[in-house]
C-alpha positions in Angstrom: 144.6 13.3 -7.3 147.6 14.6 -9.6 145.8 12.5 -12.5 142.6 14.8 -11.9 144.8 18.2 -11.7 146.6 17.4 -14.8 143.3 16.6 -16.3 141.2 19.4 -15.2 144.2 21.9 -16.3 144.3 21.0 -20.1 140.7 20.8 -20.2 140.5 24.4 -18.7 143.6 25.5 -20.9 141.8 24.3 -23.9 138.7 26.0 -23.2 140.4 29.4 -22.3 142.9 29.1 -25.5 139.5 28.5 -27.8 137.8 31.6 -26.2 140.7 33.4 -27.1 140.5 32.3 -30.4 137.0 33.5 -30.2 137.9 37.0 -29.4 140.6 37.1 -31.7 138.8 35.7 -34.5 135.7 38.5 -33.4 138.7 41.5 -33.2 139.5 40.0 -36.4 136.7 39.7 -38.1 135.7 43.0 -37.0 138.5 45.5 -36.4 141.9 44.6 -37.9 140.8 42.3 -40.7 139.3 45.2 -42.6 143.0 45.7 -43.8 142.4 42.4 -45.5 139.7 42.6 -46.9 140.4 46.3 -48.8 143.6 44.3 -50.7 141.3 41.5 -51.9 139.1 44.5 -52.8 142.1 46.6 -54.6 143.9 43.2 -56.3 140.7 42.6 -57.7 138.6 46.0 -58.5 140.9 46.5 -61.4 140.4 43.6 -63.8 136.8 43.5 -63.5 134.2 44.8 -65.4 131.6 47.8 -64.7 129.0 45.8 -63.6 131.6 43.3 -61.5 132.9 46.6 -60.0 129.4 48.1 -58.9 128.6 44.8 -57.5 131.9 44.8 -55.2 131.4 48.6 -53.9 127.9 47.2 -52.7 129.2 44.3 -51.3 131.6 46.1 -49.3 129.5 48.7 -48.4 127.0 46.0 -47.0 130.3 44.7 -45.2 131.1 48.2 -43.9 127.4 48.7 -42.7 127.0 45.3 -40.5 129.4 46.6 -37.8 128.2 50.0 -37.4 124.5 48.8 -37.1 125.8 46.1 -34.4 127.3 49.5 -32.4 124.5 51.9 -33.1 122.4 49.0 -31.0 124.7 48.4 -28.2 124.8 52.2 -27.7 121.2 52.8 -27.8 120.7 49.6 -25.4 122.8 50.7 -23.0 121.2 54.6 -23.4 118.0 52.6 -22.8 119.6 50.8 -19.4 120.3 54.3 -18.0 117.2 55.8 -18.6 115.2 52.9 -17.2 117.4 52.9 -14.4 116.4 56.6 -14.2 112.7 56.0 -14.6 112.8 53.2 -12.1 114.1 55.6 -9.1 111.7 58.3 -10.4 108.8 56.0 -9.8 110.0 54.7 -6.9 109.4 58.7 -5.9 106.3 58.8 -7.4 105.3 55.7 -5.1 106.1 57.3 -1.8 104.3 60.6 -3.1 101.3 58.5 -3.6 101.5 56.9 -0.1 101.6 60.4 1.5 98.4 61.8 -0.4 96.5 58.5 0.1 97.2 58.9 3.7 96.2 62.6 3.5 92.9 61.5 2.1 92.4 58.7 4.3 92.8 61.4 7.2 90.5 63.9 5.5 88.0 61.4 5.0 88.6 60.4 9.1 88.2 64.3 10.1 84.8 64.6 7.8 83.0 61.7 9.5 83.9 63.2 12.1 82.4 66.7 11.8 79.0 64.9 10.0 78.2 62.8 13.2 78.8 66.3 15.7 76.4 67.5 12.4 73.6 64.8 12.8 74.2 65.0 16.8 73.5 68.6 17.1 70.5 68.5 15.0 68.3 67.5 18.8 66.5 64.2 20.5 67.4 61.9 23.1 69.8 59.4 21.1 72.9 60.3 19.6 74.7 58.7 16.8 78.3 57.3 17.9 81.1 58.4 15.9 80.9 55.9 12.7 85.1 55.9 11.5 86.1 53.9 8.7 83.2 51.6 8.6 81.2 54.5 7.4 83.0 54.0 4.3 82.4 50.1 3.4 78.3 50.2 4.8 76.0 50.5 1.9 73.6 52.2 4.6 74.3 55.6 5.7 74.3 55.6 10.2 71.1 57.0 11.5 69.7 56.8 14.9 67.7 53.7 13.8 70.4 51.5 12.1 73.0 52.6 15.1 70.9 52.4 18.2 69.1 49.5 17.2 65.4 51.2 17.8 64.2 51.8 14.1 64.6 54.6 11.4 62.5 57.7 11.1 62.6 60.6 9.5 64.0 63.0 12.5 66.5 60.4 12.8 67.5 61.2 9.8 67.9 64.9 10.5 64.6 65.9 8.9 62.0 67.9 11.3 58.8 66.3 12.6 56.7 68.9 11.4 57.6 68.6 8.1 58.5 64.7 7.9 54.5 64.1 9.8 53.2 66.2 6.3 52.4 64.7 3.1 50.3 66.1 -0.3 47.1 64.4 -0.2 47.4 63.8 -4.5 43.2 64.0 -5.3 42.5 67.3 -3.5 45.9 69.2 -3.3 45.7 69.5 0.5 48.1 68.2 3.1 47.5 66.1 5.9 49.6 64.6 8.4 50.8 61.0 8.2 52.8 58.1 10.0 56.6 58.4 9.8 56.4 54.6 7.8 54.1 56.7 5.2 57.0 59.4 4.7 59.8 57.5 4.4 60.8 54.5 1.5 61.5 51.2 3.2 64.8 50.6 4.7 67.4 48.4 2.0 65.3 49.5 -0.8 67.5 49.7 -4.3 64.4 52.0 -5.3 64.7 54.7 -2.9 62.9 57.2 -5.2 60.2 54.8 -7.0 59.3 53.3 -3.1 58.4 56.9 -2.5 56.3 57.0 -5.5 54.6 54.2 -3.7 54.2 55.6 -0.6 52.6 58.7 -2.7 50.1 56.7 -4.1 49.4 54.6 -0.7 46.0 56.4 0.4 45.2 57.8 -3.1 42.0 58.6 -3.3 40.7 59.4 -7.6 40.3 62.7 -8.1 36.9 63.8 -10.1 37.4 63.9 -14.0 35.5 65.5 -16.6 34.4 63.4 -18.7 32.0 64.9 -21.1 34.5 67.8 -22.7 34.7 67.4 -26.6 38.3 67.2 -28.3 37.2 71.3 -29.8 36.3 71.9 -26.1 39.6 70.9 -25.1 41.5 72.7 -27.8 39.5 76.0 -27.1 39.8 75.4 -23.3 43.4 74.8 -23.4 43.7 78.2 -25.2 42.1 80.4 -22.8 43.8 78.6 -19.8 47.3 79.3 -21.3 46.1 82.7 -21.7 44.5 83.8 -18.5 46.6 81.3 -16.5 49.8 81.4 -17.8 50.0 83.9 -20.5 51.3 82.0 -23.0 49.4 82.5 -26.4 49.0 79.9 -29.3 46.8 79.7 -32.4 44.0 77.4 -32.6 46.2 75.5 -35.7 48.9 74.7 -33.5 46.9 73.3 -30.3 45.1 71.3 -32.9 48.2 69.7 -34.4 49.5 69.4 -30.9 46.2 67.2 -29.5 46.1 65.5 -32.7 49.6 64.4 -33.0 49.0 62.8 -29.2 46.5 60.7 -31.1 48.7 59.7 -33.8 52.1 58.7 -32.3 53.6 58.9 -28.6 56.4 61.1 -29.4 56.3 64.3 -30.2 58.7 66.8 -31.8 58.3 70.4 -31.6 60.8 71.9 -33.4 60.9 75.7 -34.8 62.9 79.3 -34.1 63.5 80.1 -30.7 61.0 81.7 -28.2 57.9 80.5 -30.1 56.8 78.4 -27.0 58.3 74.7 -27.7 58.5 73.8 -24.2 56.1 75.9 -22.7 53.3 74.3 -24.6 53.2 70.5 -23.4 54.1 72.3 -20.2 51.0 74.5 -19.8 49.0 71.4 -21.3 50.3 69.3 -18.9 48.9 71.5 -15.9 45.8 72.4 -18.0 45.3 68.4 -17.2 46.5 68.7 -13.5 49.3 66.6 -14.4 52.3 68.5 -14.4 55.3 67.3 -16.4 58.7 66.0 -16.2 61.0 67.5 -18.0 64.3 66.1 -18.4 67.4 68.3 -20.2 68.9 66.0 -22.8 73.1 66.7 -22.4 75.5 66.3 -25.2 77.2 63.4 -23.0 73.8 61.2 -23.7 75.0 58.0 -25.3 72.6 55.0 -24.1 69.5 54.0 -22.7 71.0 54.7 -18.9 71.6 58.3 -19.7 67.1 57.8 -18.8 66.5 54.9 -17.3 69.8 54.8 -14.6 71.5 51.6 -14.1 71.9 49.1 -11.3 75.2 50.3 -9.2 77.1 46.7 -8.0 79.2 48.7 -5.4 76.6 50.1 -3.1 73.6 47.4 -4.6 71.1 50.0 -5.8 69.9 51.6 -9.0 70.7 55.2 -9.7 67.3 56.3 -11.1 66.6 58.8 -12.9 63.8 61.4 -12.9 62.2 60.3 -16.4 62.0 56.8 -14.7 60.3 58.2 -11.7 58.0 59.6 -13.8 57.9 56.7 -16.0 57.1 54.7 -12.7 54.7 57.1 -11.3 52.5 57.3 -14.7 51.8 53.9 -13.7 49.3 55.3 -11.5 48.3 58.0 -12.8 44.8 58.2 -14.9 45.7 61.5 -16.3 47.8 61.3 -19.2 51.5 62.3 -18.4 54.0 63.6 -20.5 58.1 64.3 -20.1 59.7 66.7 -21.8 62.9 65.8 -23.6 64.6 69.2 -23.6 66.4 69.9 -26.6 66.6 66.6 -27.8 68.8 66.8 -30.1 71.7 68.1 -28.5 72.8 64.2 -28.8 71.7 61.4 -31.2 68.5 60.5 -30.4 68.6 57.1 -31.9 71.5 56.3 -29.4 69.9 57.6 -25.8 66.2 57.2 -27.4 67.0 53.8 -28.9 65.3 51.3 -27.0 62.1 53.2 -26.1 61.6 54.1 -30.2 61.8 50.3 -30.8 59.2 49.9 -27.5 56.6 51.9 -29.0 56.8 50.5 -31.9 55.2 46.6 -30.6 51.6 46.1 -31.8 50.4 45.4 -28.0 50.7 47.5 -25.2 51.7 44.2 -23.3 54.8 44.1 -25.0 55.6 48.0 -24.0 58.2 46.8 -21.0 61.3 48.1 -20.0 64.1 45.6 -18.3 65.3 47.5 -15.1 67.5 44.8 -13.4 67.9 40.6 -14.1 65.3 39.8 -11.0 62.9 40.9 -8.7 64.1 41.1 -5.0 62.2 41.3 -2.1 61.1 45.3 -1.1 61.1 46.3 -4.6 58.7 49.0 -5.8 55.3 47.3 -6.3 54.7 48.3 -10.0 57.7 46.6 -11.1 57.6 43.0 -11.8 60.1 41.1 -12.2 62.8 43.4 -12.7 60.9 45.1 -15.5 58.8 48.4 -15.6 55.6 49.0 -17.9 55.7 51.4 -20.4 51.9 52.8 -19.8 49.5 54.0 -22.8 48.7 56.9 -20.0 52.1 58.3 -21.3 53.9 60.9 -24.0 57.0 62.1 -24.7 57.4 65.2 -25.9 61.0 67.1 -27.6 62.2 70.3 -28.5 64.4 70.7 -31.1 66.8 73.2 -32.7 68.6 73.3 -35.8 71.6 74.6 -35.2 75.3 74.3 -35.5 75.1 72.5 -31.9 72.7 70.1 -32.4 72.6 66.7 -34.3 70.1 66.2 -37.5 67.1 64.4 -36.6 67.1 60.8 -38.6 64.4 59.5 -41.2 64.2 56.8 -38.1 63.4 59.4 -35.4 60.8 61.3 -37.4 59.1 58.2 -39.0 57.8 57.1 -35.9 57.9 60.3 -34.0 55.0 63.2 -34.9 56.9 66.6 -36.1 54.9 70.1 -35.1 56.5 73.4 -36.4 56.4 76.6 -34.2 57.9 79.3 -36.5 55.7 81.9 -35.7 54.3 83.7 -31.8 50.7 84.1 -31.7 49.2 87.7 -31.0 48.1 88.3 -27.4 44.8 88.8 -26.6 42.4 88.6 -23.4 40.3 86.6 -21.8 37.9 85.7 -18.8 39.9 83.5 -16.8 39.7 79.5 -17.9 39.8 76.7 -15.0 42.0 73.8 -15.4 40.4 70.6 -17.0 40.9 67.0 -15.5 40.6 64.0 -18.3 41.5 61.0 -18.0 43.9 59.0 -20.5 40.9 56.6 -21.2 38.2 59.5 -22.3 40.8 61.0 -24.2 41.6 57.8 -26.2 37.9 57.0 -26.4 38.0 60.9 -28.3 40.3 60.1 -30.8 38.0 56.6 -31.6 35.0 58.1 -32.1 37.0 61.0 -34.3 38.2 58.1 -36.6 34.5 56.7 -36.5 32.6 60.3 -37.2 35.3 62.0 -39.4 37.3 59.4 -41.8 39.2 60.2 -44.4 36.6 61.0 -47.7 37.5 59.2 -50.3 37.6 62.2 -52.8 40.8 62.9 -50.6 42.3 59.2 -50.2 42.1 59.4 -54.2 43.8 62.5 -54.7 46.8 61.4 -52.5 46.8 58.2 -54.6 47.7 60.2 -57.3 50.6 62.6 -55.5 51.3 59.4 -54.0 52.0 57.9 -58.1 53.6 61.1 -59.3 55.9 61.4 -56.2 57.1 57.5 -56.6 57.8 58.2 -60.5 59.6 61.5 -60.6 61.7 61.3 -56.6 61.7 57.7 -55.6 59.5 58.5 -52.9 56.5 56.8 -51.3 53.9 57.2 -48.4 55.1 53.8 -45.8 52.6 52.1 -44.0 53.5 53.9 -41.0 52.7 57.3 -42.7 49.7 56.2 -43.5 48.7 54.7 -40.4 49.4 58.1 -38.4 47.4 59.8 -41.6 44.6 57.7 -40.2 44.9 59.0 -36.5 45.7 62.3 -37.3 43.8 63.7 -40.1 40.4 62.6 -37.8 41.2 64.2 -34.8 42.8 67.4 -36.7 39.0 67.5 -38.2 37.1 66.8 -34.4 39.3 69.4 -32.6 38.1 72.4 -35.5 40.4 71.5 -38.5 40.0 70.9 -42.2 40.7 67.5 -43.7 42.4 68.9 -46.5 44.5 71.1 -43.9 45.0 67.8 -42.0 46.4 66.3 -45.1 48.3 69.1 -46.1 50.4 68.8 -43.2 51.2 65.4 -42.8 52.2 65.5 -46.5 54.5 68.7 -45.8 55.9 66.7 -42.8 56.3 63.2 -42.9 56.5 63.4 -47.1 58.1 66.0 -48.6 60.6 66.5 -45.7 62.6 63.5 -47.5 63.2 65.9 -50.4 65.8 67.9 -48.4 68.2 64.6 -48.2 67.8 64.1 -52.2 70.2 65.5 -54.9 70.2 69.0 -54.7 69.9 69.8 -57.9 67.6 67.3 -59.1 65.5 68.7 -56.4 65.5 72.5 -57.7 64.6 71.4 -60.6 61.9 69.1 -60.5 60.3 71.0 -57.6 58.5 73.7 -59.9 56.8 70.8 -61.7 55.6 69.3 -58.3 54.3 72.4 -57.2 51.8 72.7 -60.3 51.7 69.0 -60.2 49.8 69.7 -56.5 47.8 72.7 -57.6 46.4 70.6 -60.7 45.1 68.4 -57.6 44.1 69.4 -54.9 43.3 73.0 -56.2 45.3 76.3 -56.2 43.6 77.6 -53.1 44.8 74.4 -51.1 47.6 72.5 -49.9 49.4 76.0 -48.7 51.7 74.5 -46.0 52.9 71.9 -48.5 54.0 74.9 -51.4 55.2 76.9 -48.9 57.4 74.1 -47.8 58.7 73.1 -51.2 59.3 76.6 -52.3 61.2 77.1 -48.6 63.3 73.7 -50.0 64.1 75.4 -53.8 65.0 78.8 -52.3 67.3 76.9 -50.0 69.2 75.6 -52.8 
C-alpha cells in the first residue's frame, strides 16, 4: 500500500508542477515576458535597416494586438453570459404571463358557450340544447337540437323561424311557396354548405318562358329603354353595341374609363334586363391567387371556404340565362396573379376542357354539379371588370387585354324619356345562335380585310407591330355582331384597331412614337378615307399629346 502512495504522489506532484509550468509559461508569455521581448526589440532596432525596422514595428504591433483581442473576447463572452442569464429569467416571466392569459381565454371561451346555449335555448320548442363546454371547440359541427338530442336537424333547430325556414323563391315565376324543412336546408356534413343550397334552389326548378325570336338590334334598342325607364341609367347606342358585341368575341370583359360613366352599372342593369341578376365580387388589394375566387379546402374543420364568385360559378351551371360576375375594380391587384388560372381556362379550344379543380376527390354528399372534385366552367357564363387608371391601381398587361375585350366609357350619355321597357328573357343558346348567324349574314368585306392588310404591312415595318391570331379571331366575332346590333363595319374595325392595335404604341419608345405617329395618321387617312377611322386618330393623337 506505501508502494501505491509513493507512487500516486509523484505522479500527482508531476502533473501539478507541469501545470504550473503551464501557468507560468502562459503569465510569461503573456504578461511579464513583454519586458523581454522590448530588449530583443531595442538591441536590435538600431543596426537595422529602414525596411528591417518597419518590418519589426509591425511585427510587434501584431504581438501587442494578439493579447488584447484574446481579452476583448473573454469580456464580451462573459457580457454575453449575463445578459443571457438576464434574458433567460425574463422569459421565464414571459412564460408564466402567457399561462395566465391562456387561461383567461380558455375561461372566456368557457363563459361564451355558455351564454350561446341560454341564446339558442331561449329562442322556443320543446327540446333544449345541453350546455356544449369544451367539446364545442374540437366538433367540426356546430350543437343543434338535431345533432344533440339525437332526433334530426331543422331549420328552427337551428334558431331560424318556421315561417320563414317553410318559405323558398319559386326561381321561374318569382313567387314563393312553402316547402319541406329537407328542401331549406343543405345536407348535414356537407363541405359545400353554400353550393348544396344552390342545389336545393334548383331542386323543383321549373324553366321559365324565354323569348326567343328578339334580334341582336332588338336587344341593343330594348336594353336601352329598359335602363332608361327602369333604372335610369342612360347609354348611347355605340356603347351597348360594343358591349353585346364584345360578349360575342371573348368571355371577359373590361370596361375601363373616367369615373361615374356607368362601368358597373351597365353589366348590372344588362344582367336584370335578362332576369339574371349578377354577382359582383370587389376585387381587394390583398388578391394574390386563384383562392382569393375560388376558396380553398380548410383541413382543420374539413370543408371549403367558398366564395361568392364560385357560388355563382356553380349556380350558372343551371342556369339558361347567360350569367355574368362583376370583378369590381379589377385592377386594384394584378390580375394575371388572382385571374391566372381562369385566363389560361378560357383560353382551351373545347368547352370540355373549361374545368376548374376544387379539391383532390369527390366525397360522398358533395354538390351534384361537381364531379370529381372539379367544377365546369359553363359557356352560359361572362366576366365582366371595371377598371381605373390611377395611382392605386396596377397597369393592365398585354396578357390581360389580349384575351380579354376592352370597352371605353369616357363620356355620360344625355337623358332622355321613354315609355316604360319590360325585361327580356334569352337564353345563352339563342344568344350564341345570334352571334352565328351575324358571322354568316354580315362577314367581313373584303374591300376592308384588304385595307387592314395594308395598315397591317405598314404597322409591322415602321413599329414592329402586328395583328396576332387572336386579334384577328375576336375581329371575326366582333366586327359581325357590331354590324347585326346597328353598327358600321368600318366603325367595327376602327375600334378593334384603336383597342387591341394601337394600344401597344403607349409601351414603345416615347419618342420614336411622337414622331412617327403623324406619318401613321395620314398613313390611315390615305386608306381608309379621311372621313373614317375617327376613334383610331383620336386615339393616336391622345398618345402624341401625351408625350
Amino acid at each position: 500500500m506505501s508502494d501505491f502512495l509513493k507512487f500516486a504522489f509523484e505522479v500527482i506532484s508531476q502533473v501539478v508542477y507541469n501545470f504550473a509550468e503551464l501557468v507560468a509559461a502562459a503569465v510569461k508569455l503573456f504578461v511579464t515576458g513583454w519586458r523581454d521581448y522590448f530588449t530583443i526589440f531595442f538591441t536590435y532596432f538600431g543596426t537595422l535597416s529602414l525596411v528591417a525596422k518597419i518590418l519589426s514595428i509591425l511585427l510587434m504591433l501584431i504581438l501587442i494586438a494578439i493579447p488584447i483581442l484574446a481579452i476583448v473576447l473573454l469580456v464580451r463572452y462573459w457580457m454575453l453570459r449575463r445578459r443571457l442569464k438576464g434574458d433567460k429569467e425574463d422569459n421565464a416571466e414571459l412564460y408564466r404571463e402567457i399561462g395566465r392569459l391562456n387561461r383567461q381565454v380558455l375561461n372566456l371561451i368557457e363563459e361564451k358557450n355558455k351564454i350561446l346555449a341560454l341564446k339558442v335555448n331561449s329562442m322556443g320548442g320543446t327540446e333544449r340544447i345541453p350546455y356544449m363546454g369544451a367539446s364545442a371547440l374540437t366538433d367540426d359541427v356546430l350543437p343543434t337540437v338535431g345533432n344533440v338530442t339525437g332526433k334530426g336537424g331543422t331549420a328552427a333547430a337551428a334558431g331560424v323561424p318556421g315561417e320563414i325556414a317553410s318559405a323558398q323563391i319559386n326561381i321561374a315565376s318569382g313567387t314563393v311557396n312553402d316547402k319541406s324543412e329537407e328542401e331549406t336546408t343543405a345536407p348535414e356534413g356537407s363541405r359545400f354548405p353554400k353550393l348544396a343550397l344552390v342545389d336545393l334552389k334548383y331542386h323543383d326548378y321549373v324553366r321559365p318562358v324565354f323569348d326567343d325570336e328578339v334580334t341582336l338590334e332588338q336587344l341593343v334598342e330594348n336594353y336601352r329603354l329598359f335602363a332608361c325607364s327602369q333604372m335610369h341609367l342612360y347609354y348611347t347606342p355605340e356603347i351597348i353595341r360594343r358591349f353585346v358585341a364584345g360578349m360575342a368575341s371573348s368571355k371577359l370583359l373590361i370596361l375601363e374609363g373616367i369615373s361615374g360613366t356607368g362601368k358597373t352599372s351597365l353589366p348590372h342593369s344588362f344582367s336584370r334586363f335578362l332576369e339574371n341578376p349578377a354577382t359582383m365580387v370587389s376585387v381587394q388589394p390583398s388578391f394574390r391567387d386563384r383562392t382569393e375566387l375560388l376558396g380553398y379546402f380548410n383541413e382543420f374543420s374539413k370543408r371549403f371556404n367558398e366564395t361568392e364568385f364560385l357560388r355563382a360559378l356553380y349556380e350558372a351551371n343551371y342556369r339558361e340565362e347567360p350569367s355574368m360576375v362583376i370583378l369590381d375594380e379589377m385592377n386594384l391587384a394584378r390580375i394575371e396573379y388572382y385571374f391566372a388560372e381562369m385566363l389560361s381556362v378560357l383560353e382551351m379550344p373545347s368547352h370540355d376542357e373549361w374545368v376548374l379543380d376544387l379539391v383532390p376527390t369527390a366525397w360522398e354528399g358533395d354538390p351534384v354539379k361537381l364531379f370529381d372534385g372539379k367544377i365546369q366552367v359553363p359557356d352560359t357564363i361572362w366576366f365582366i371588370g371595371t377598371a381605373n387608371n390611377d395611382d392605386s391601381t396596377f397597369t393592365i398587361t398585354d396578357k390581360v387585354y389580349d384575351r380579354a375585350m376592352p370597352i371605353e366609357l369616357n363620356e355620360r350619355a344625355d337623358a332622355f324619356t321613354c315609355d316604360p321597357q319590360p325585361s327580356c328573357r334569352i337564353t345563352s343558346a339563342h344568344l350564341q345562335a345570334m352571334f352565328a348567324k351575324a358571322k354568316q349574314e354580315h362577314p367581313i368585306s373584303e374591300a376592308t380585310l384588304t385595307k387592314l392588310d395594308k395598315l397591317d404591312g405598314y404597322l409591322q415595318t415602321r413599329f414592329k407591330l402586328a395583328f396576332g391570331n387572336r386579334i384577328i379571331k375576336q375581329m371575326y366575332d366582333f366586327i359581325p355582331v357590331y354590324v347585326a346590333c346597328g353598327g358600321k363595319e368600318l366603325d367595327g374595325m376602327d375600334y378593334i384597331v384603336a383597342r387591341k392595335v394601337l394600344k401597344k404604341l403607349e409601351s414603345l419608345n416615347v419618342t420614336f412614337v411622337r414622331d412617327e405617329i403623324r406619318g401613321l395618321i395620314e398613313y390611315i387617312e390615305k386608306v381608309f378615307g379621311k372621313s373614317n377611322m375617327a376613334d383610331s386618330k383620336a386615339y393616336l393623337t391622345r398618345i402624341q399629346n401625351l408625350y
